[in-house]
N, C-alpha and C positions, 0 to 999 in steps of 0.2 A: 268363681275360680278358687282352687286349694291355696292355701296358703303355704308360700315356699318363702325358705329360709334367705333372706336380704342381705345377711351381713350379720359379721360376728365381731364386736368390741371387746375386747382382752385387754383393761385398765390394772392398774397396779392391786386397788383392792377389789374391783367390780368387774362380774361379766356377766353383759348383754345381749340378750337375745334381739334381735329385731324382726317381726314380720311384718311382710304388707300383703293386703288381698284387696286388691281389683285396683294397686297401684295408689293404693291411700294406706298410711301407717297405723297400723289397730291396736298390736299389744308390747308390751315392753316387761320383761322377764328379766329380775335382778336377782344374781348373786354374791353377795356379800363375802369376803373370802377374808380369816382372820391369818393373817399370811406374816406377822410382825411379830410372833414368837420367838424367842432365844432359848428358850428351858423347857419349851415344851415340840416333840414333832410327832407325824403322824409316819410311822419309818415302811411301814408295807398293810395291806389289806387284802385279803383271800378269804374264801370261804367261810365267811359271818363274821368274821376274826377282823377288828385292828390291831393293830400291833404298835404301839407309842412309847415312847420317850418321854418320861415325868423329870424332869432334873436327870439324875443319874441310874434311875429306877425305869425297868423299859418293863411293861403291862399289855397282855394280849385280853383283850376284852370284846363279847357279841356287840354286833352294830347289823339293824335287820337292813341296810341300804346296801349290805355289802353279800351282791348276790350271785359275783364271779367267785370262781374255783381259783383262778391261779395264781399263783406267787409272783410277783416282780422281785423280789431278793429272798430268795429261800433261807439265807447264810444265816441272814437279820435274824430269824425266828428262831437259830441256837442261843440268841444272846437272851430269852429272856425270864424276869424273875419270877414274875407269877401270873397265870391264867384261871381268868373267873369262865367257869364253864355251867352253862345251864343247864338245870334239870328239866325232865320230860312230865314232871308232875308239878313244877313250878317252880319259882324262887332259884336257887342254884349257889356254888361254893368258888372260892380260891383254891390252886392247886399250886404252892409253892416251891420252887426252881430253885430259885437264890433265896439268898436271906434279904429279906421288904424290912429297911424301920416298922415300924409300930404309927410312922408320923416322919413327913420331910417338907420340905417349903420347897417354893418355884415362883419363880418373879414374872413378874410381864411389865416390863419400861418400871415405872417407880413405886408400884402394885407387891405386895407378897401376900401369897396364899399358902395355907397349911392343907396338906395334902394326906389323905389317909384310904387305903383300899375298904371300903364300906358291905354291908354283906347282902349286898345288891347292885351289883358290879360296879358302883360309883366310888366317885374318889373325892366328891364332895367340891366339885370344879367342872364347869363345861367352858372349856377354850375357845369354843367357837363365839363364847359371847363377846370375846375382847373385841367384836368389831361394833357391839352395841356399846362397849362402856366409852371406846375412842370416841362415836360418834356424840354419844351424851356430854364426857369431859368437852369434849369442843365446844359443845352448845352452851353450857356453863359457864365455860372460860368467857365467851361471846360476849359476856349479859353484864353489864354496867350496873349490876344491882346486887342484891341477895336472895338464893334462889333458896327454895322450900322443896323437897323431892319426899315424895313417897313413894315408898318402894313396898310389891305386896306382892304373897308368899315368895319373901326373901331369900329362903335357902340359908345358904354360909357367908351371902352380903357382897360376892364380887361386882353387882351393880350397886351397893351402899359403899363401898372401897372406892369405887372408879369416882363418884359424884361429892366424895367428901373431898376428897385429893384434888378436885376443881374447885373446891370453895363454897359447896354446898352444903345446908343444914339437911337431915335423912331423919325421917321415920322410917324403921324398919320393920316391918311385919313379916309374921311367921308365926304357925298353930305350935311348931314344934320347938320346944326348949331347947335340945340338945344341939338342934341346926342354930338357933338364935347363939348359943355360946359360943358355938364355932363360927359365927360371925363374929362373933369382938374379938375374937383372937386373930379373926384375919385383920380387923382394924387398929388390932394393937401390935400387932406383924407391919404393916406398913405405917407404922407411925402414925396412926393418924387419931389416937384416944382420945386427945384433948379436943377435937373438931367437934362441933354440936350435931349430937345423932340421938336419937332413944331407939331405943327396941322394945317392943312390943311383941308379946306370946297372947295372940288369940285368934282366933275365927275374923277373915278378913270382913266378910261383909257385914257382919256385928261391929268390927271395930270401924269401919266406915259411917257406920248408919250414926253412931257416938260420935265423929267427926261432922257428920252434916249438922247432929243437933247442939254441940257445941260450935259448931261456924267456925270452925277450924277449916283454912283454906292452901290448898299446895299449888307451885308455878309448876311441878312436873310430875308424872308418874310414871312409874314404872311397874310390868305387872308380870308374871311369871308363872303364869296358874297353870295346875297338872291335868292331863286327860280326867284322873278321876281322884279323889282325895278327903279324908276326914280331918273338920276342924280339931280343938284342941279339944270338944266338951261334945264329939262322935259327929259333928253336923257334916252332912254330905256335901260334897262338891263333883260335879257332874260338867265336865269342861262343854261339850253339845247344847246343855239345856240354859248353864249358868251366865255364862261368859257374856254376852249381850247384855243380863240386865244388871251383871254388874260393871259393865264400862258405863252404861246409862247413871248408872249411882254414883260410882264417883267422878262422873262428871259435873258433879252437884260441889265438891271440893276443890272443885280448881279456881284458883282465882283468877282476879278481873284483867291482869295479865300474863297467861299461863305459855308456859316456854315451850313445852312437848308431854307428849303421850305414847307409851309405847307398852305395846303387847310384845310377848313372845314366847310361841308355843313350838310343842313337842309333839301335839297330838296327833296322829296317824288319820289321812282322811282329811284335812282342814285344810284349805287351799287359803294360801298368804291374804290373796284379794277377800275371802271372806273377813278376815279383820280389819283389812283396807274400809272394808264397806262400814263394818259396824261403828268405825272412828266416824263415817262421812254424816250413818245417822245419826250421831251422840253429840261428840264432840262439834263436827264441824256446822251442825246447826247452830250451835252457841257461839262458836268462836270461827272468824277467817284465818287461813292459812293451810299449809299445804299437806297430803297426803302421798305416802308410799308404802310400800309391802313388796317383800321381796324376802328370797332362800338366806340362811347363814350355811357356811362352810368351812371346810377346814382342807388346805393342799398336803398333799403326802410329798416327803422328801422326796427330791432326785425325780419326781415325776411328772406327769401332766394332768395325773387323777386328781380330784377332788370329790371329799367327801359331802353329802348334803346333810346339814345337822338340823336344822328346824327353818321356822316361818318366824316374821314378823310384820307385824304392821304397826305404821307411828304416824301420828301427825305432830307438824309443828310448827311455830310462828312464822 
C-alpha cells in the first residue's frame, strides 16, 4: 500500500510528519523551526531571493530552496539596503541601496552577535541555528556537573556563545584566524570573556588526533563541517568521503559520561538520517542513549512559509 499522509503535528517549535503503510507507523519527519527571534526576520522570499531583517539592516540575499517566483509583499522589497547578487562565472557581489555600517550586533535572548555583509553573501551568522544552541543550553543547564564541549569548525562561535552562557567550558576550533577573532568578539559581545573557553586555529582532524594522544576527553561535541573545505596548512576536507571517519575519531574523545553529539550540515544531497545512521555506528556502539535527525528552519513573517536551512543529527544521554 502507498504511503498516505496520517496527520500533521503543528507544535510551537516542531513539525511533524507522520506516515503509516499497511497501518503500522514507519517514518517520522522533524522540523526544527528557530521561530524565537526578536532582531532577526525572514520578511518575504521569491525568486532565489530572501529578503531579512538583521536588527535594523533588511538584506536580500540567494537561498537555492527558494524556487517560487512570487512575492507575498512586493512593498517589503523597496525597503531594502543591500543585495548580494550572484555571478554566472562564480562568487558574486553587494549592491548597496542604503547605507550598511561596516559592522552592527543583533541579540537572540541573552546572546550578541557581531554582524557584517561578507563577500560571499554571508554575514557571518546562521539564525537557523538558534534552535541548536536552545537545545544544547538546555542540555547543559540539565547537568549537575561540569560540562567540557568541543566545538569543530567553529566559524564565528554562535555554538561556543550558546554553551558558555549555560556554564560550559568550550574548545573552539577553526582552520581560519579571521573567523576564530570574530568568535571572541562575539564572546566578548555577550559577556561572557572571562568563561573558560580556548580557541584553537588549526585543521580539525590533526588537532583531534593531538587530543586522542594527549587523553584529552570532552562530555559534548559539536561539529559544523562544510560540503568541501581547506585546513589552515591547504589539507582537504571533502564533507562525502570525510565525515564518517571523522565522527568515528572523535568518538575516541568523549568521555566516560558524555552528554551529546551533534552534527549539522549544509550539504546538498545528505539526507538528515544519513548522520542519524553514522551517530548509531560510532557513537551509539560505545555509549546508550538516544538518537534523532531532522530539518532546521526558519518561518517568514506574517506567513505560513518556512524556509528549510539545513540537517542535523545528535545523539544524546
Amino acid at each position: 500500500m502507498a504511503k498516505t499522509l496520517e496527520n500533521l503535528i503543528k507544535c510551537d517549535k516542531i513539525y511533524a510528519i507522520l506516515y503509516k503503510e499497511d497501518s503500522s507507523l514507519t517514518t517520522y519527519k522533524f522540523m526544527n523551526i528557530a521561530n524565537e527571534w526578536k532582531e532577526y526576520k525572514i520578511l518575504d522570499m521569491a525568486d532565489g531571493q530572501k529578503l531579512e531583517k538583521w536588527g535594523e539592516v533588511i538584506l536580500s540575499r540567494p537561498d537555492p530552496q527558494i524556487i517560487w517566483k512570487d512575492k507575498s509583499f512586493p512593498k517589503k522589497w523597496n525597503e531594502i539596503n543591500a543585495t548580494y547578487h550572484r555571478s554566472k562565472t562564480g562568487g558574486g557581489s553587494w549592491e548597496f541601496n542604503k547605507k550598511v555600517p561596516s559592522r552592527w550586533q543583533i541579540k537572540y535572548k541573552n546572546l550578541t552577535f557581531n554582524i557584517k555583509p561578507m563577500g560571499f553573501k554571508h554575514t557571518g551568522l546562521f539564525p537557523e541555528q538558534a534552535v541548536n544552541w536552545d537545545w544544547m543550553i538546555n542540555k547543559i543547564k540539565s547537568e549537575k556537573r561540569d560540562i567540557k564541549v568541543l566545538n569543530l569548525f567553529a566559524y564565528t562561535g554562535g555554538a561556543t556563545v550558546a554553551c558558555l552562557s549555560a556554564g560550559a567550558s568550550v574548545c573552539h576550533v577553526d582552520s581560519s584566524k579571521g573567523m576564530t577573532t570574530w568568535a571572541k568578539e562575539n564572546v566578548e559581545s555577550s559577556g561572557l570573556q572571562d568563561r573558560p573557553v580556548r580557541f584553537i586555529v588549526d585543521d580539525v582532524v590533526k588537532f583531534v588526533n593531538r587530543e586522542i594522544r594527549r587523553e584529552n576527553k570532552y562530555d559534548a561535541i559539536i561539529m559544523d563541517p562544510p560540503s568541501y573545505g581547506r585546513g589552515a596548512k591547504g589539507e582537504v576536507w571533502q564533507f562525502e568521503e570525510n565525515i564518517y571517519d571523522l565522527v568515528e575519531l572523535c568518538s575516541k574523545v568523549l568521555s566516560d559520561n558524555p552528554l551529546f553529539f551533534l552534527i549539522n550540515s549544509y550539504t546538498t544531497g545528505i539526507s538528515s538520517k544519513v548522520l542519524e545512521d553514522i551517530l548509531s555506528l560510532t557513537v551509539s556502539k560505545k555509549f546508550k542513549g538516544k538518537l534523532e535527525s531532522g530539518e532546521i528552519g526558519l518561518p517568514m513573517e506574517g506567513s505560513k512559509l518556512v524556509l528549510p536551512c539545513g540537517i542535523y543529527g545528535r545523539w544524546e544521554k
